[in-house]
Backbone atoms as SQL, in Angstrom:
CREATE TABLE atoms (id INTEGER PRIMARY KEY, chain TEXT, resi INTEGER, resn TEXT, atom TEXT, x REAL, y REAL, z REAL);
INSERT INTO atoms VALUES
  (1, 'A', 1, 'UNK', 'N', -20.758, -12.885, 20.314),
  (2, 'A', 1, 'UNK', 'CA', -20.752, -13.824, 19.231),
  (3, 'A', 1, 'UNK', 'C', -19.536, -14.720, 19.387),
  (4, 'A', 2, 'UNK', 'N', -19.674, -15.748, 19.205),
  (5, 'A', 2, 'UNK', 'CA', -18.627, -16.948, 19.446),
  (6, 'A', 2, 'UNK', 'C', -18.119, -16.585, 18.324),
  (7, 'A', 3, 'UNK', 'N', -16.941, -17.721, 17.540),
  (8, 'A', 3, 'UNK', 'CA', -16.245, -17.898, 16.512),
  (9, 'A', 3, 'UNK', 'C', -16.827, -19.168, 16.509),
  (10, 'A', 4, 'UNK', 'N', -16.722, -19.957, 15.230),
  (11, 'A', 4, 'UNK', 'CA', -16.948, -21.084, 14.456),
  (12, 'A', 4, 'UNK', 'C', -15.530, -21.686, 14.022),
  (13, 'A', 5, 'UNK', 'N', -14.993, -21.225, 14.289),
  (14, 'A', 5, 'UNK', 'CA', -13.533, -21.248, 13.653),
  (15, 'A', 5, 'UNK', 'C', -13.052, -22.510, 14.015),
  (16, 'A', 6, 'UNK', 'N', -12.611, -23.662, 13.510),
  (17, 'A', 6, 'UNK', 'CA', -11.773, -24.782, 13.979),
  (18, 'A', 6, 'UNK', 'C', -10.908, -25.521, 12.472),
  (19, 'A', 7, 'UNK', 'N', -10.020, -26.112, 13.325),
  (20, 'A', 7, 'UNK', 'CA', -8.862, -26.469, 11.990),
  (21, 'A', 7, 'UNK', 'C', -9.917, -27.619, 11.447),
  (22, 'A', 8, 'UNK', 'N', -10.248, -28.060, 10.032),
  (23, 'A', 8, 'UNK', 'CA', -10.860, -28.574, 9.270),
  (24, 'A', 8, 'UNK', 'C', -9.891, -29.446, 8.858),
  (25, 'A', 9, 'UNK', 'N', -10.056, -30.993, 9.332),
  (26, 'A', 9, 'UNK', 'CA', -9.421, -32.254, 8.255),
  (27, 'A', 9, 'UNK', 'C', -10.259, -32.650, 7.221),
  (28, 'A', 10, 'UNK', 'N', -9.735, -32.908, 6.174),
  (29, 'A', 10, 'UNK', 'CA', -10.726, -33.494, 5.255),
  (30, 'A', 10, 'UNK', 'C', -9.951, -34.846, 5.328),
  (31, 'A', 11, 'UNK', 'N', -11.136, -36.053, 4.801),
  (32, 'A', 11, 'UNK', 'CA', -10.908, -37.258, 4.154),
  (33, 'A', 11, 'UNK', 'C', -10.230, -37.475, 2.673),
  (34, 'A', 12, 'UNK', 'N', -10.762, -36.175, 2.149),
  (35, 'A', 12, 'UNK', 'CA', -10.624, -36.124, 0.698),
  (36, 'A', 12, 'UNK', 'C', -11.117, -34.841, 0.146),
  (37, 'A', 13, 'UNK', 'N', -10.590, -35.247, -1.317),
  (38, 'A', 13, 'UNK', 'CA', -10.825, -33.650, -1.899),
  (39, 'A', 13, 'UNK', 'C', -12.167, -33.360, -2.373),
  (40, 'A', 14, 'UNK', 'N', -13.072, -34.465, -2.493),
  (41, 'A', 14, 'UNK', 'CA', -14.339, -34.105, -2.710),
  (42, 'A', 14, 'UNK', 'C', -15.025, -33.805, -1.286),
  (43, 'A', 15, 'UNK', 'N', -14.645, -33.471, 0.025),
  (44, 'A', 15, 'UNK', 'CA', -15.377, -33.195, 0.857),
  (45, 'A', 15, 'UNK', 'C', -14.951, -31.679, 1.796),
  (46, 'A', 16, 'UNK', 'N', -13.363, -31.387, 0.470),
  (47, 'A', 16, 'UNK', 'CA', -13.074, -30.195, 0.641),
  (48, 'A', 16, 'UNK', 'C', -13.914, -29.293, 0.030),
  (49, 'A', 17, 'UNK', 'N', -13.457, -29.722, -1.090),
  (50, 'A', 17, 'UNK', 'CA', -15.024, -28.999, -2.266),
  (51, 'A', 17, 'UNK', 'C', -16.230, -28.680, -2.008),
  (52, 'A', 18, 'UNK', 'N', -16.702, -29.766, -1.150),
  (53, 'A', 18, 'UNK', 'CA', -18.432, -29.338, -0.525),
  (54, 'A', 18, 'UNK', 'C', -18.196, -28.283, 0.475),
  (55, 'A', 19, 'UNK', 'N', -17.518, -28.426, 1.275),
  (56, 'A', 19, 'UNK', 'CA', -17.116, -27.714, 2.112),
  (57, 'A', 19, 'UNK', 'C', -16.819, -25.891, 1.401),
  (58, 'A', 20, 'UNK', 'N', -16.028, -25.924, 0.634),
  (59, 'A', 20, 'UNK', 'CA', -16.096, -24.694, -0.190),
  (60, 'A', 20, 'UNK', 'C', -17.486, -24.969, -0.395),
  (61, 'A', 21, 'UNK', 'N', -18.213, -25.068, -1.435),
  (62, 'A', 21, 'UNK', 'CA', -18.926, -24.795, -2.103),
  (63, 'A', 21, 'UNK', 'C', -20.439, -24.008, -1.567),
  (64, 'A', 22, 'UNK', 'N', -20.577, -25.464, -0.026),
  (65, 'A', 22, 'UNK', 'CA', -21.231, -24.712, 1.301),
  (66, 'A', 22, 'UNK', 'C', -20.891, -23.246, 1.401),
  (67, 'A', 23, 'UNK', 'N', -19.842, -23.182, 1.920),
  (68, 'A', 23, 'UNK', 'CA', -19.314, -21.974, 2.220),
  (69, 'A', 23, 'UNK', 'C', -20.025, -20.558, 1.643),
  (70, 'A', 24, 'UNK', 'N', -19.294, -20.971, 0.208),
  (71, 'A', 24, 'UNK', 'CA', -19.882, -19.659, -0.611),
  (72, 'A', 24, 'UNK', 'C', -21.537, -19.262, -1.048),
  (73, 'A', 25, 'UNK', 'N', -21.974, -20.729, -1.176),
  (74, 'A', 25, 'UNK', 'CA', -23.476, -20.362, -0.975),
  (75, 'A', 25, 'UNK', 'C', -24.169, -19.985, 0.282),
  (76, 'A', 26, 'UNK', 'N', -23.355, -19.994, 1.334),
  (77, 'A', 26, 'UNK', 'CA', -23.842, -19.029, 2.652),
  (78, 'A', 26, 'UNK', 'C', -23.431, -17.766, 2.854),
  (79, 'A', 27, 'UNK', 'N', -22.032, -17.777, 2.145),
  (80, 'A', 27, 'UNK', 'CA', -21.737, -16.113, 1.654),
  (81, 'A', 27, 'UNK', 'C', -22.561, -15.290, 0.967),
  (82, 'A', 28, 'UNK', 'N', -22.897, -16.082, -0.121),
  (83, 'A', 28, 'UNK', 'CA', -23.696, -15.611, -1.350),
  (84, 'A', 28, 'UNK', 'C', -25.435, -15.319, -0.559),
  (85, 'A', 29, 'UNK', 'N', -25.398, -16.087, 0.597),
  (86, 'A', 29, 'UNK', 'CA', -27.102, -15.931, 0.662),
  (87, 'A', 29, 'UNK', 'C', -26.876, -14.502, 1.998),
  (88, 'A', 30, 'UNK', 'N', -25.801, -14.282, 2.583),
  (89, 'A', 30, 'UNK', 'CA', -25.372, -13.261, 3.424),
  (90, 'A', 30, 'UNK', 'C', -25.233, -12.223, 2.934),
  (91, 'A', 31, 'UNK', 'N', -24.463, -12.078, 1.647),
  (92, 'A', 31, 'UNK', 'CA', -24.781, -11.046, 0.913),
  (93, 'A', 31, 'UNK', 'C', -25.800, -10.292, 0.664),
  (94, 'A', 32, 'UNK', 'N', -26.938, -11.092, 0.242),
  (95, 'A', 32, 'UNK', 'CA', -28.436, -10.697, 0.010),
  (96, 'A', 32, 'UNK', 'C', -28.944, -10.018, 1.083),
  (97, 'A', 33, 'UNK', 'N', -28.597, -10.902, 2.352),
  (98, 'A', 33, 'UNK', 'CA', -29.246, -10.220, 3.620),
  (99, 'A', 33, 'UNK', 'C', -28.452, -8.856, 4.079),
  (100, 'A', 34, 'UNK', 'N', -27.075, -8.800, 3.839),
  (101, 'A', 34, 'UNK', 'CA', -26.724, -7.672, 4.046),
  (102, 'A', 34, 'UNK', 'C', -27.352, -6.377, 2.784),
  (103, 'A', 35, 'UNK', 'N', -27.485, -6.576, 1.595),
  (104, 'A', 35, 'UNK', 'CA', -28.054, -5.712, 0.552),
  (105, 'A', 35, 'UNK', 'C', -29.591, -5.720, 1.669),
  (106, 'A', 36, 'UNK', 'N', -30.404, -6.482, 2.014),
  (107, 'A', 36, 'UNK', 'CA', -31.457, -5.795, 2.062),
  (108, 'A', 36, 'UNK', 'C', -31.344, -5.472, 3.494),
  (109, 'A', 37, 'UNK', 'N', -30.312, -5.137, 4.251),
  (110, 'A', 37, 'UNK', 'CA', -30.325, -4.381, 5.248),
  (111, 'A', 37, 'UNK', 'C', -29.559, -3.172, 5.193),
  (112, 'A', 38, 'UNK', 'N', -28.995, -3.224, 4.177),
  (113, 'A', 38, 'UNK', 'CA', -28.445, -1.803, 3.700),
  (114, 'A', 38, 'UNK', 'C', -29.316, -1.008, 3.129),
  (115, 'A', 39, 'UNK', 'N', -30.306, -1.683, 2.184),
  (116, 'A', 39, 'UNK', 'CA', -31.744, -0.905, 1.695),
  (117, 'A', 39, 'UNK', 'C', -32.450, -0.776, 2.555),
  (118, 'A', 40, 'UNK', 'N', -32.692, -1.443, 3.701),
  (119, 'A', 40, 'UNK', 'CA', -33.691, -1.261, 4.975),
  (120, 'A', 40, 'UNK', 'C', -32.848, -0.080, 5.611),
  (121, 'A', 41, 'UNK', 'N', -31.514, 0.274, 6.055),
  (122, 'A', 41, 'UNK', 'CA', -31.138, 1.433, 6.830),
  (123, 'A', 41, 'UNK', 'C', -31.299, 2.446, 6.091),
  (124, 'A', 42, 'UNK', 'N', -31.006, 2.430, 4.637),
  (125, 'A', 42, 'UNK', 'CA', -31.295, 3.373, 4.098),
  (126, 'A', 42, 'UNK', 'C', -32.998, 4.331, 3.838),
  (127, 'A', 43, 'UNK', 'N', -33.499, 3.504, 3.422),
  (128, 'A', 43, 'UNK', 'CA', -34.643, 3.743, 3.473),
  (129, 'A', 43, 'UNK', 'C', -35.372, 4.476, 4.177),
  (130, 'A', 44, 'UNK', 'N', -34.609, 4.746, 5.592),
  (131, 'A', 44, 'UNK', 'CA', -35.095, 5.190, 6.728),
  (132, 'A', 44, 'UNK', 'C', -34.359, 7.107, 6.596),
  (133, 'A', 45, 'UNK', 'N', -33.734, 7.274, 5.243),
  (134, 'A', 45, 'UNK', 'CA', -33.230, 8.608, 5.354),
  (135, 'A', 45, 'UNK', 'C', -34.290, 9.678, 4.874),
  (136, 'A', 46, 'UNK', 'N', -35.505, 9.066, 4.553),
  (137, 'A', 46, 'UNK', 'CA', -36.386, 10.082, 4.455),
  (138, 'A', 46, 'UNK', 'C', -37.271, 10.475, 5.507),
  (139, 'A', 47, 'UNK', 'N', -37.185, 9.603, 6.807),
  (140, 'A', 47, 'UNK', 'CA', -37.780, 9.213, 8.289),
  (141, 'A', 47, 'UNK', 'C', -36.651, 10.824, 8.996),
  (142, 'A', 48, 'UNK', 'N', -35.642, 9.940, 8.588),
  (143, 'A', 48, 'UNK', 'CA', -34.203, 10.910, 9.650),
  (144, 'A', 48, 'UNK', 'C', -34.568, 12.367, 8.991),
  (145, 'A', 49, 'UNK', 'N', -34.307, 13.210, 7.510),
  (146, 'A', 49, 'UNK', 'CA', -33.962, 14.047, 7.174),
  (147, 'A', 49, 'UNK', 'C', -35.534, 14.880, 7.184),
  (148, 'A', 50, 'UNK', 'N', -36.517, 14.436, 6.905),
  (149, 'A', 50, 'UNK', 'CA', -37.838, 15.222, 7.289),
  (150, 'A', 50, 'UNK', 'C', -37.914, 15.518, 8.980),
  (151, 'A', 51, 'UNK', 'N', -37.551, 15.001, 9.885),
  (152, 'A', 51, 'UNK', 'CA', -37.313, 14.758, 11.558),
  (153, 'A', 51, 'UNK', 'C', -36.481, 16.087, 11.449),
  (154, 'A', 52, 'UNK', 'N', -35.154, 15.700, 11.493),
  (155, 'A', 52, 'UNK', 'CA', -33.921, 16.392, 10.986),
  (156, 'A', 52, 'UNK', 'C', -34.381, 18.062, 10.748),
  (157, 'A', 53, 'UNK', 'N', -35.075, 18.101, 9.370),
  (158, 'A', 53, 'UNK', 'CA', -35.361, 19.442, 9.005),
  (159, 'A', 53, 'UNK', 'C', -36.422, 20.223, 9.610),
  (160, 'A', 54, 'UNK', 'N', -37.362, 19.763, 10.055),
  (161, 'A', 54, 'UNK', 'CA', -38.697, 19.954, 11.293),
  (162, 'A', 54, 'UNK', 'C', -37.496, 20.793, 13.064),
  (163, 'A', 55, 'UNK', 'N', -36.986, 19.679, 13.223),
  (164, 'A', 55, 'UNK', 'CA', -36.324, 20.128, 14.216),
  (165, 'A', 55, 'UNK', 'C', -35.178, 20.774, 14.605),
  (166, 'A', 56, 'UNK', 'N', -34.833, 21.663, 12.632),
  (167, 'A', 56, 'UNK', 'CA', -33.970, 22.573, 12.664),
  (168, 'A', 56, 'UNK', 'C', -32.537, 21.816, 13.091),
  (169, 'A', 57, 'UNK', 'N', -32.466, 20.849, 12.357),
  (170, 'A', 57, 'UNK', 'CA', -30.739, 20.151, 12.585),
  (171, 'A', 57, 'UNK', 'C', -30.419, 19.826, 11.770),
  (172, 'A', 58, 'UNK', 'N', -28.597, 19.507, 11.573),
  (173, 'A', 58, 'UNK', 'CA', -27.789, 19.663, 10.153),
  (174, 'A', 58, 'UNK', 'C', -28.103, 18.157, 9.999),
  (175, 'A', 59, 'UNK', 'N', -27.812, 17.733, 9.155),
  (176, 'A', 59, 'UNK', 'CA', -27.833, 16.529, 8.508),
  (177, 'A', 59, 'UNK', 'C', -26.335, 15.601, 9.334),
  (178, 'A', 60, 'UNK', 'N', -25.056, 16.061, 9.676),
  (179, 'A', 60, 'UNK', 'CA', -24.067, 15.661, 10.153),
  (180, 'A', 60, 'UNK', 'C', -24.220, 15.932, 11.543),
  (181, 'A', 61, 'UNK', 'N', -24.332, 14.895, 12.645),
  (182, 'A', 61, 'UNK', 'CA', -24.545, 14.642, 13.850),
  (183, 'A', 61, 'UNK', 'C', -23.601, 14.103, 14.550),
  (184, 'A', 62, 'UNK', 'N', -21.877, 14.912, 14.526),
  (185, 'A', 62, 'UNK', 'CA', -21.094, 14.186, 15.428),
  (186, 'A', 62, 'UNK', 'C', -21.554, 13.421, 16.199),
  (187, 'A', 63, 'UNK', 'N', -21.975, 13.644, 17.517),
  (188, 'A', 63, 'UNK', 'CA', -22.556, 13.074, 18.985),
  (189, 'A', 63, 'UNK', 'C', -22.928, 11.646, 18.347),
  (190, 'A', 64, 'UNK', 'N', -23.688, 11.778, 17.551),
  (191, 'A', 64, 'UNK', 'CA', -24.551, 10.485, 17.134),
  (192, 'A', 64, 'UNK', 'C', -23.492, 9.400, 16.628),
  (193, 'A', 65, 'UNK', 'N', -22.910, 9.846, 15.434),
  (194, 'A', 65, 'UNK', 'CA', -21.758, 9.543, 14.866),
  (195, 'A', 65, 'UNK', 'C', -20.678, 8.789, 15.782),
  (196, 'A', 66, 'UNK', 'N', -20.570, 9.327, 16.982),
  (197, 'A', 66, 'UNK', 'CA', -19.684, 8.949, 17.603),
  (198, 'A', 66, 'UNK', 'C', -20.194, 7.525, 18.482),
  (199, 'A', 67, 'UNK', 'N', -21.845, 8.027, 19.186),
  (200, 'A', 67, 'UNK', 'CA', -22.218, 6.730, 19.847),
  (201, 'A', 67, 'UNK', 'C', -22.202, 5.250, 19.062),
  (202, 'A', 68, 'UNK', 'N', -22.522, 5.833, 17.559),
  (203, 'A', 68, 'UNK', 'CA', -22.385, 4.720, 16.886),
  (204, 'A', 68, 'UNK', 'C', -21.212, 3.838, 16.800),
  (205, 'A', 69, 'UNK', 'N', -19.915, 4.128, 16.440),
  (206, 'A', 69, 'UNK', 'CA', -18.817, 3.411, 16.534),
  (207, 'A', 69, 'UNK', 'C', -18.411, 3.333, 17.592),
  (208, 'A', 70, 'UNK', 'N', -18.893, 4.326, 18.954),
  (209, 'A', 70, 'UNK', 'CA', -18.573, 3.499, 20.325),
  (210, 'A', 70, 'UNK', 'C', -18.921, 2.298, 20.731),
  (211, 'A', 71, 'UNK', 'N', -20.993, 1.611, 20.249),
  (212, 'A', 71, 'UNK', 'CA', -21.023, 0.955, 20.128),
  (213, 'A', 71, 'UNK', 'C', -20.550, -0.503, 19.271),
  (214, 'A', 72, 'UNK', 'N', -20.362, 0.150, 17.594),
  (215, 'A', 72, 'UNK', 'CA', -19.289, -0.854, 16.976),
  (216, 'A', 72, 'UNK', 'C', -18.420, -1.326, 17.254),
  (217, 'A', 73, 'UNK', 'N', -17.564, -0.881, 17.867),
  (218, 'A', 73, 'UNK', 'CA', -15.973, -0.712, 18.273),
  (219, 'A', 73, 'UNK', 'C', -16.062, -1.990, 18.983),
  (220, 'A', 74, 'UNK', 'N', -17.155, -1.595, 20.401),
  (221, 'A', 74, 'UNK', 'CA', -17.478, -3.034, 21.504),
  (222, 'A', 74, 'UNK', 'C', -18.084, -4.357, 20.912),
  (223, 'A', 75, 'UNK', 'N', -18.591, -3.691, 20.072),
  (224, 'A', 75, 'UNK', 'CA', -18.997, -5.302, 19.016),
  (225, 'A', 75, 'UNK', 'C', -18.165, -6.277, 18.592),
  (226, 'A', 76, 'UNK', 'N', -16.847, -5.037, 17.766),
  (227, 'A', 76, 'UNK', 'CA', -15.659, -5.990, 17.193),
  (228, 'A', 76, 'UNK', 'C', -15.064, -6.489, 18.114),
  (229, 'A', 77, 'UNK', 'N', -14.863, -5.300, 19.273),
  (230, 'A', 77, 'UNK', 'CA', -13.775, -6.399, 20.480),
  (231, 'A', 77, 'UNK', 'C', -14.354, -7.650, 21.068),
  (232, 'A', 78, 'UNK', 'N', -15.539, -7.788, 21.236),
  (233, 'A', 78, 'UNK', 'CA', -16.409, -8.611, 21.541),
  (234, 'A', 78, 'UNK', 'C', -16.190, -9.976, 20.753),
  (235, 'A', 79, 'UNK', 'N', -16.241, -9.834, 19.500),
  (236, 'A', 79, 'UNK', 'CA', -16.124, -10.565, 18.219),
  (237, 'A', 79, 'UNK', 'C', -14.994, -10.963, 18.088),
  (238, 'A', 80, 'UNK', 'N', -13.855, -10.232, 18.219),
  (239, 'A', 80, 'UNK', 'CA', -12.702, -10.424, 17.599),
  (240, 'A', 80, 'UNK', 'C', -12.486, -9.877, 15.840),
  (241, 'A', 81, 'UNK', 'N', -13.271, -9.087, 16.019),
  (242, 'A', 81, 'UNK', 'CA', -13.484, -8.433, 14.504),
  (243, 'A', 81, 'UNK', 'C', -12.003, -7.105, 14.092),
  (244, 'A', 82, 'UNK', 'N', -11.778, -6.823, 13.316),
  (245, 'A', 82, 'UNK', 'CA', -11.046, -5.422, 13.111),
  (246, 'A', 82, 'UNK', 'C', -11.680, -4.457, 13.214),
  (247, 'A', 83, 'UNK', 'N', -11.609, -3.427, 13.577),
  (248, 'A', 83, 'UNK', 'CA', -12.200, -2.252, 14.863),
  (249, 'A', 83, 'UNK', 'C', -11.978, -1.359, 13.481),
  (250, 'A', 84, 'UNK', 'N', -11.045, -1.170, 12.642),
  (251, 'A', 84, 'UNK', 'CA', -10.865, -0.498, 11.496),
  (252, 'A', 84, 'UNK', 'C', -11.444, -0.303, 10.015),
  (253, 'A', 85, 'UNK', 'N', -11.550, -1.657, 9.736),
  (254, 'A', 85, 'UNK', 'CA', -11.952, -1.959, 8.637),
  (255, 'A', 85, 'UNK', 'C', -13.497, -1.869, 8.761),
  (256, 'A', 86, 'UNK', 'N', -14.042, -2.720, 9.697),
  (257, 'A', 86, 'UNK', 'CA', -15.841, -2.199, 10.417),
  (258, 'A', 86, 'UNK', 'C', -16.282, -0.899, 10.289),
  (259, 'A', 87, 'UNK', 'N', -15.245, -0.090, 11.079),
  (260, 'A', 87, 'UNK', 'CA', -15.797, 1.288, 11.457),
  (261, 'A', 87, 'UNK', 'C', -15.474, 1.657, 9.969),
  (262, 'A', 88, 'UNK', 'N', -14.826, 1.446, 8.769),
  (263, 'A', 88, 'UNK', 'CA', -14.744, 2.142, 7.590),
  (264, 'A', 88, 'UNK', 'C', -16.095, 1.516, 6.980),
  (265, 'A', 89, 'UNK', 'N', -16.524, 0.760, 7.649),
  (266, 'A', 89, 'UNK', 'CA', -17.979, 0.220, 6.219),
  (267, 'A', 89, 'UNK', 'C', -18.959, 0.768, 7.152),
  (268, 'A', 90, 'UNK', 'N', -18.881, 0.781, 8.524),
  (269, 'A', 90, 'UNK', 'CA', -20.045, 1.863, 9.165),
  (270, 'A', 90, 'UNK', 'C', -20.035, 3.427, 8.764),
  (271, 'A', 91, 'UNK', 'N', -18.449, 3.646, 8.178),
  (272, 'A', 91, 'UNK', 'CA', -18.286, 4.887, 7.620),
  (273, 'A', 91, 'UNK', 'C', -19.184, 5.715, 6.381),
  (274, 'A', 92, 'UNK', 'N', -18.933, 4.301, 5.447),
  (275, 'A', 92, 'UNK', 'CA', -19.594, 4.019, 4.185),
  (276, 'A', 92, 'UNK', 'C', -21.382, 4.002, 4.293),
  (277, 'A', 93, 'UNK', 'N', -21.555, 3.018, 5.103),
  (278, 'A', 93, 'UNK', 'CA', -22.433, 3.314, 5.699),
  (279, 'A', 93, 'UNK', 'C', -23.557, 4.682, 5.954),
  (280, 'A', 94, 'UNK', 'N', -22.470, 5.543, 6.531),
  (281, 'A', 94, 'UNK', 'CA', -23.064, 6.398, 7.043),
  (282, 'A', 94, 'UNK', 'C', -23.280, 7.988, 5.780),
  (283, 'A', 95, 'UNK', 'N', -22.008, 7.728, 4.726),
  (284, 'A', 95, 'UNK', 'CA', -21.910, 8.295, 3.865),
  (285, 'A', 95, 'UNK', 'C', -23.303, 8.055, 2.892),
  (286, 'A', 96, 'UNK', 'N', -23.507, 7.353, 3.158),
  (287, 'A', 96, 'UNK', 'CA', -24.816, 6.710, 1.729),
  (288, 'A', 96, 'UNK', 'C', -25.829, 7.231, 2.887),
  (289, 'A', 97, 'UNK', 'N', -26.195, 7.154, 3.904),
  (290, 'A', 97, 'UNK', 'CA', -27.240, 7.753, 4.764),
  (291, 'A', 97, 'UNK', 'C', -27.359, 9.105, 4.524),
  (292, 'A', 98, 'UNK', 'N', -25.959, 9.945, 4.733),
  (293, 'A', 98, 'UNK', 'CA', -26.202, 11.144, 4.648),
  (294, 'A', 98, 'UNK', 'C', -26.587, 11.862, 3.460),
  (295, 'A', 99, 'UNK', 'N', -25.738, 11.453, 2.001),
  (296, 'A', 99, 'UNK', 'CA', -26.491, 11.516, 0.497),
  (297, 'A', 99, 'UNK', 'C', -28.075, 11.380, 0.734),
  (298, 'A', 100, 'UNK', 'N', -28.377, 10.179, 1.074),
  (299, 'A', 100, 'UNK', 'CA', -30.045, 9.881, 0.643),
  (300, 'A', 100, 'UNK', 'C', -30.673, 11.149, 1.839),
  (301, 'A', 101, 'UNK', 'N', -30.116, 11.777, 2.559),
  (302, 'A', 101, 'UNK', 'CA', -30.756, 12.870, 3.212),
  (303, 'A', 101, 'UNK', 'C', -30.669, 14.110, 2.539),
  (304, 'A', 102, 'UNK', 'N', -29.333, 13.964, 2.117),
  (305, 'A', 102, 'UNK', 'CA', -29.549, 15.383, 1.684),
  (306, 'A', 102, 'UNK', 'C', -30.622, 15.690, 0.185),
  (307, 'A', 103, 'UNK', 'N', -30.672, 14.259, -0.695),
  (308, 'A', 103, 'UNK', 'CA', -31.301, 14.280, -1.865),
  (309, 'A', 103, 'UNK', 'C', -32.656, 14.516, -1.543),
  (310, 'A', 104, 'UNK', 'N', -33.117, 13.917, -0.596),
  (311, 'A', 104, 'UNK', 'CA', -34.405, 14.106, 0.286),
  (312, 'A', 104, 'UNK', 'C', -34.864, 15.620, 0.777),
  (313, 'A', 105, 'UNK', 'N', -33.647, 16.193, 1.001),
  (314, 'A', 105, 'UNK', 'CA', -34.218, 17.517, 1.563),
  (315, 'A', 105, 'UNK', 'C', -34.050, 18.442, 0.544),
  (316, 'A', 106, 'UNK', 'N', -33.388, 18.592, -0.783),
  (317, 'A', 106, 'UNK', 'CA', -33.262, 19.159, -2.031),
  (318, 'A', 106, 'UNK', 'C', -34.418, 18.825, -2.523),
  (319, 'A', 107, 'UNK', 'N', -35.151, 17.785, -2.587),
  (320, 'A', 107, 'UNK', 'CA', -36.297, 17.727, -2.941),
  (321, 'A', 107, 'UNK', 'C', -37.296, 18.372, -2.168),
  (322, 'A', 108, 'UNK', 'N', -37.560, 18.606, -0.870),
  (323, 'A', 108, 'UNK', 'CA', -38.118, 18.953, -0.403),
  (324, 'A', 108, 'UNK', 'C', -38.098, 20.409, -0.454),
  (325, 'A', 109, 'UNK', 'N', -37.098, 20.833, -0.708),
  (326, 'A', 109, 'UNK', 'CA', -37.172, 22.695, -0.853),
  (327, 'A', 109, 'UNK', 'C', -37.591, 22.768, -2.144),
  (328, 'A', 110, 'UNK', 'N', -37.500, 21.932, -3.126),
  (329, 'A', 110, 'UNK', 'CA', -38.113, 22.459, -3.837),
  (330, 'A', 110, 'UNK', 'C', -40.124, 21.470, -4.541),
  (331, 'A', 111, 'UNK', 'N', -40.271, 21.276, -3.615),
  (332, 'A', 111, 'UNK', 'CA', -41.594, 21.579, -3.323),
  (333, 'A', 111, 'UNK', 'C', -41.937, 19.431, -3.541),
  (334, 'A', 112, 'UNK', 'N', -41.304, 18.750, -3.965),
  (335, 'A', 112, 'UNK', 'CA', -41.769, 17.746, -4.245),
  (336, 'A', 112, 'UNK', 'C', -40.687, 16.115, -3.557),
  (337, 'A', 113, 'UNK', 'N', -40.939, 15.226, -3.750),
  (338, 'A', 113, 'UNK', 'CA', -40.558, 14.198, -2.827),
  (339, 'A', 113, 'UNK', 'C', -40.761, 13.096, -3.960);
C-alpha cells in the first residue's frame, strides 16, 4: 500500500474546510466498512467453534494466533503502519472472536443455538 500523504497548500480557508470535511466523510463511510467487517469476521465464530468442537480443539490456538500477527506485522512494515497499536486491535479482534465461540459452544452443550 502506498501512502497518500503529501504537504497540502490551501488557497484559502474555505478549501481547507472542504478538505476536512471530505476527509471525515470518508472516515465516517470507513468506519461503516470496518463495522461490517468486524460483523462479517465475527460471524464466522459459529463456522470456527462447531469445526473447533467436532475436531476436539480448545478454542485458543497459539500457532494460529501467531501466523496471524506474523502476517500483520508484514503488512504494517509494508505500510508504514505501527506494528503495536495494529497487533492490539487484531488483539481485540481476536478477543471478541474467541467470546462469540465460547457463547456458541455453551449453547451448544446445552442443547440449543
Amino acid at each position: 500500500m502506498e501512502s497518500n500523504y503529501e504537504t497540502k497548500t490551501f488557497k484559502n480557508k474555505k478549501e481547507a474546510e472542504e478538505l476536512l470535511e471530505k476527509s471525515r466523510k470518508r472516515i465516517d463511510e470507513i468506519d461503516n466498512e470496518l463495522f461490517d467487517l468486524i460483523y462479517q469476521r465475527t460471524s464466522l465464530a459459529k463456522d470456527i467453534a462447531i469445526s473447533k468442537e467436532y475436531l476436539d480443539m480448545p478454542i485458543f490456538d497459539k500457532s494460529r494466533e501467531k501466523i496471524v500477527h506474523e502476517k500483520i506485522d508484514a503488512l504494517c512494515t509494508d505500510c508504514g503502519l505501527d506494528i503495536e497499536i495494529i497487533d492490539q486491535i487484531v488483539d481485540m479482534l481476536t478477543i471478541l472472536n474467541k467470546n462469540e465461540q465460547e457463547k456458541i459452544l455453551r449453547r451448544n452443550v446445552d442443547g440449543q443455538y
